[in-house]
N, C-alpha and C positions, 0 to 999 in steps of 0.2 A: 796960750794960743799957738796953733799951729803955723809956720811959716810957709810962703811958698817954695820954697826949695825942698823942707823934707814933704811935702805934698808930691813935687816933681820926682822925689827919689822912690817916695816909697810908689806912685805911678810905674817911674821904670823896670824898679824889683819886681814889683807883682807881676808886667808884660813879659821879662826875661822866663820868670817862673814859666807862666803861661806855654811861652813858646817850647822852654827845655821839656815842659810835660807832654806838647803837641809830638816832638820829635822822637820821645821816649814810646809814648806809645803807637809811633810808626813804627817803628823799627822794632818793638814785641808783635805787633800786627803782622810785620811781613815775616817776621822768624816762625809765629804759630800757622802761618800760611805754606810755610815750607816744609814745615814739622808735616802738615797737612797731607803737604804729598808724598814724604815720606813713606808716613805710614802708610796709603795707597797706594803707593807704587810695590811697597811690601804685599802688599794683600792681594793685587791685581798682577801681579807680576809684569808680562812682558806687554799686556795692552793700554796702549795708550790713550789720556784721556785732556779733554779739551781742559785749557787753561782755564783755573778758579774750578774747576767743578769739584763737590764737594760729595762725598757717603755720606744716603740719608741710613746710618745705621737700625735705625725701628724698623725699618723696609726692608735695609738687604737682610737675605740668608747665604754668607762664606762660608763654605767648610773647607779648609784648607788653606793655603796660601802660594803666593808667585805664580810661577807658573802651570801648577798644577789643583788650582782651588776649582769647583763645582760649586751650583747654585747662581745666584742670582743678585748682581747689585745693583743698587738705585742710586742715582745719582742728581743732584742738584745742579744746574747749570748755568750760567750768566748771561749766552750766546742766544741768538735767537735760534728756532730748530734748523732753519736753513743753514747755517752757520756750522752749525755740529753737524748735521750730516757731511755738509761738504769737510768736515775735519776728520769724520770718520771713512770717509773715500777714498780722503788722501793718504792719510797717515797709517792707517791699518798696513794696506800693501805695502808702505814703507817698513813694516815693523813684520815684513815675513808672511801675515798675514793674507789668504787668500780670496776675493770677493765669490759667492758663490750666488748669491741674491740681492738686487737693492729693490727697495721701494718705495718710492718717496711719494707721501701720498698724507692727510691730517695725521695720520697716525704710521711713519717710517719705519719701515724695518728694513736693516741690514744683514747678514748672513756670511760669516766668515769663518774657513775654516784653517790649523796652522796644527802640521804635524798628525796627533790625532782627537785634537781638540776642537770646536761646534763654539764660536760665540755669536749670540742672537746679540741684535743690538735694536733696540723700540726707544722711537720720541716720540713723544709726545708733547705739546703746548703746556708748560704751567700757567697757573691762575696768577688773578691779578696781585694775590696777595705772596704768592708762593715764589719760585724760580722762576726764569726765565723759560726755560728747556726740561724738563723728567728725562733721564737718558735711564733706562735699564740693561741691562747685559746679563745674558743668561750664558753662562759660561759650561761643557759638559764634554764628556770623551764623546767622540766623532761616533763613535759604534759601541753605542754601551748598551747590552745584554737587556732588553726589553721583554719582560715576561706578562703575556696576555691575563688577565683574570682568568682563571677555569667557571665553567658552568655547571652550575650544582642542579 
């Protein structure tokens, strides 16, 4: 028969367990969350992006990287869109960045230009199942060489 004491020990062992697993995998949590940025912050170079947001990689197209990458990234966001634009108001011109259009409107765009680079910035509302915010950024040279279709 079992006692109550080893009933109350092996209770304690299991809740200690319990907890050193909760703490273990906080803190894998917040280090893959920093990794996170890392690698964004590599990819995206000098623009800055709202806290937790996340590359929906199936979506973006990077070519490139830092501060010389072209194309177009997607972004997953926590913030509501009001929230991210006003971080994209702020923080851009903070970071050199110049505003050359806002529009805050169901569907936001921002317009900034830095050096001789063009980034578009589009929010959009995610769905109820999705993110909070879709942030895109279409990132390109300020004056890049646009050649018309010819007519056959």
């Amino acid at each position: 028969m079992i006692s109550i004491q080893t009933l109350k020990l092996t209770a304690l062992a299991l809740s200690l367990t319990a907890l050193l697993g909760a703490c273990a995998s906080s803190s894998d949590s917040s280090s893959a969350a920093q990794e996170s940025q890392e690698v964004q912050a590599q990819l995206l170079g000098d623009m800055p992006l709202p806290a937790a947001s996340k590359i929906i990689g199936a979506d973006s197209i990077i070519i490139g990287r830092g501060d010389n990458w072209v194309g177009r990234a997607v972004l997953s966001g926590v913030q509501s869109p009001t929230d991210i634009y006003a971080f994209f108001q702020s923080e851009y011109p903070r970071a050199g960045w110049t505003t050359v259009s806002a529009i805050k409107a169901k569907t936001s765009i921002l317009v900034f230009t830095k050096g001789d680079r063009t980034a578009t910035v589009e929010l959009n509302e995610g769905s109820l199942t999705g993110p909070k915010t879709v942030i895109m950024i279409t990132s390109s040279p300020k004056n890049a060489n646009v050649v018309a279709p010819s007519k056959k």
